[in-house]
Residue, then its C-alpha position, 0 to 999 in steps of 0.5 A: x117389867x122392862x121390855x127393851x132398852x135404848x140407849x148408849x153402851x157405857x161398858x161391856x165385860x168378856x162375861x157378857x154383862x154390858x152397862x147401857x145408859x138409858x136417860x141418865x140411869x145405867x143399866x146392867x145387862x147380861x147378854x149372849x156372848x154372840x150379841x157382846x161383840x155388837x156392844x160398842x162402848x160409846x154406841x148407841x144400841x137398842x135391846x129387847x131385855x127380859x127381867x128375871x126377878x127372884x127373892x135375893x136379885x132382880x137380873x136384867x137380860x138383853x137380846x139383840x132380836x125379840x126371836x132370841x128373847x122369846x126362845x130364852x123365855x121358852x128356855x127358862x120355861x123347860x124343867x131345871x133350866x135356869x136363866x144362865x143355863x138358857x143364857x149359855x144356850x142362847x150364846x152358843x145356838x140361834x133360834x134357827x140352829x137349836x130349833x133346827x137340833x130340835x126338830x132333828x133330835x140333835x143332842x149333841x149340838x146341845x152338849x156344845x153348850x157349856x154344863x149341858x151333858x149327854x143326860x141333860x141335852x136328852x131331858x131337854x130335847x123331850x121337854x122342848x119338843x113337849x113344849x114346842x112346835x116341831x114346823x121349821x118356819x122362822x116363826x119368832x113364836x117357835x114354842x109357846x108358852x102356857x101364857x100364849x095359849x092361855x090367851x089364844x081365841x076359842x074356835x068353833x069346831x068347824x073353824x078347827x077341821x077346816x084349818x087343821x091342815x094349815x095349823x102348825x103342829x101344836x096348834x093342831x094338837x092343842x085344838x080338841x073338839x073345839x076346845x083350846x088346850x095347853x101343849x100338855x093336854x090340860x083345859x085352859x082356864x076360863x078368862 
């Protein structure tokens, strides 16, 4: 897995895609359209990148931020959304703004982005909000995914009543009768 990148921007095109030398090697990278501008062929540049594998392509995506990273992670996570559809979202919003159109029930700040329609933007708000916290802080954690939970430490029960009122919202939700469970309710498996 390639965690992020550091090197020299060779090129970058208008479709968001960007060329970053690394030791020698030339990596393709797909980008938001609001991180193309930082991409200054001949600059040096740093990028947190997540590698989407399928059968046919192995994609390279670069974020400017381990927040915007983490949300397209997030994104991809969510039923029907693939890596260009979260990709067009991640160009269109910032983590702030779509957690923001998230805790507001804002669709149609979603239908701002490009192929999202009044239905879609409705689905993903209720799959976000099933998956996500709902708390306005600039956490770059702002949902979790099953992989976070399932790596969470077990509480005791007195552990849980006593920090319930300090826990955010799915943490609180997801502690039950001392027991850790997934944001949609399932036990977690034991490690």
């Amino acid at each position: 897995m390639i965690g992020s990148l550091r090197g020299t921007v060779l090129e970058r095109s208008a479709t968001g895609e960007a060329i970053v030398e690394v030791g020698g090697v030339g990596y393709r990278v797909l980008v938001p359209l609001t991180a193309l501008q930082s991409l200054v062929p001949g600059d040096a540049t740093f990028v947190f990148t997540h590698l989407h594998v399928r059968d046919d392509a192995m994609v390279l995506y670069g974020f400017p931020s381990r927040e915007q990273r983490d949300t397209f992670e997030v994104l991809i996570g969510a039923n029907g959304v693939g890596p260009k559809l979260a990709l067009a979202i991640c160009s269109v919003h910032s983590p702030a703004a779509l957690r923001r159109a998230l805790i507001d029930d804002d669709v149609d700040a979603l239908t701002l982005v490009p192929g999202v329609g009044k239905r879609t933007a409705q689905r993903l708000l209720l799959e976000l909000k099933a998956r996500g916290c709902r708390s306005a802080r600039p956490s770059p954690a702002w949902a979790t995914s099953p992989t976070r939970s399932a790596t969470r430490s077990r509480r005791s029960p007195t552990t849980d009543q006593s920090k319930t009122s300090s826990a955010t919202p799915c943490v609180a939700s997801r502690s039950v009768g001392g027991k850790d469970r997934h944001a949609r309710g399932a036990p977690q498996p034991r490690i």
